[in-house]
N, C-alpha and C positions, 0 to 999 in steps of 0.2 A: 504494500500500500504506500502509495506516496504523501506528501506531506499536503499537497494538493487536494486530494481525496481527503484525507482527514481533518481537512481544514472545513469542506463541503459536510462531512459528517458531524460534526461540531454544531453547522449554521444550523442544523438539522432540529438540535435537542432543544427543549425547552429552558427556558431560563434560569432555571434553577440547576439543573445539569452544567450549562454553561458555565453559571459562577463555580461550580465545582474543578470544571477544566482549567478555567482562569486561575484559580488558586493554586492549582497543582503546575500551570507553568510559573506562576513566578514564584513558588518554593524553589522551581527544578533549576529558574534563573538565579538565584540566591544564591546554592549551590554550589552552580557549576563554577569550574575553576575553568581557564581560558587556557588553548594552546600557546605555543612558542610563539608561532605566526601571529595569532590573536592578538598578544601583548608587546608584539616587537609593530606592528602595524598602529596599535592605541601609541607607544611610545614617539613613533613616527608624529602621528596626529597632534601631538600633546607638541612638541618639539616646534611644530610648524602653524601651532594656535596662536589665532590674532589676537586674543583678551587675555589677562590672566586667569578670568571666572570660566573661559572655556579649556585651558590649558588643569584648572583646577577638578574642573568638571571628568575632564579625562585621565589624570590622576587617579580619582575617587575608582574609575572605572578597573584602571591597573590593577590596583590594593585589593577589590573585590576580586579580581580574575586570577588574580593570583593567589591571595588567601582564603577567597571565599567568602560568605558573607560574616562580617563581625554581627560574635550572640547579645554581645553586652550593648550593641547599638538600637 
């Protein structure tokens, strides 16, 4: 099944099913820890940020991808 299809499956369920699916991606987004590629591409982005609240922004991104999400946060 592709990610496509289970995106159409999703539209599918009732709203309450939905919030259900919504909370389980962003636990899964929490999570996950980011590849090499992932975090050597944010550091890219962060390096070549116009602002410092977007250069800050993309930081915040690194720290999560890399440690995970903070429990004490």
């Amino acid at each position: 099944m592709t990610a496509s299809q289970i995106i159409e499956e999703i539209k599918r369920l009732d709203p309450k099913e939905q919030l259900g699916v919504i909370r389980f991606a962003y636990q899964l987004d929490a999570e996950r820890k980011l590849s090499g590629n992932e975090l050597s591409g944010l550091a890219e982005q962060m390096i070549n940020a116009c602002d410092e609240l977007e250069a800050a922004r993309i930081r915040d991104l690194i720290m999560r991808g890399f440690y995970g999400q903070r429990r004490d946060a």
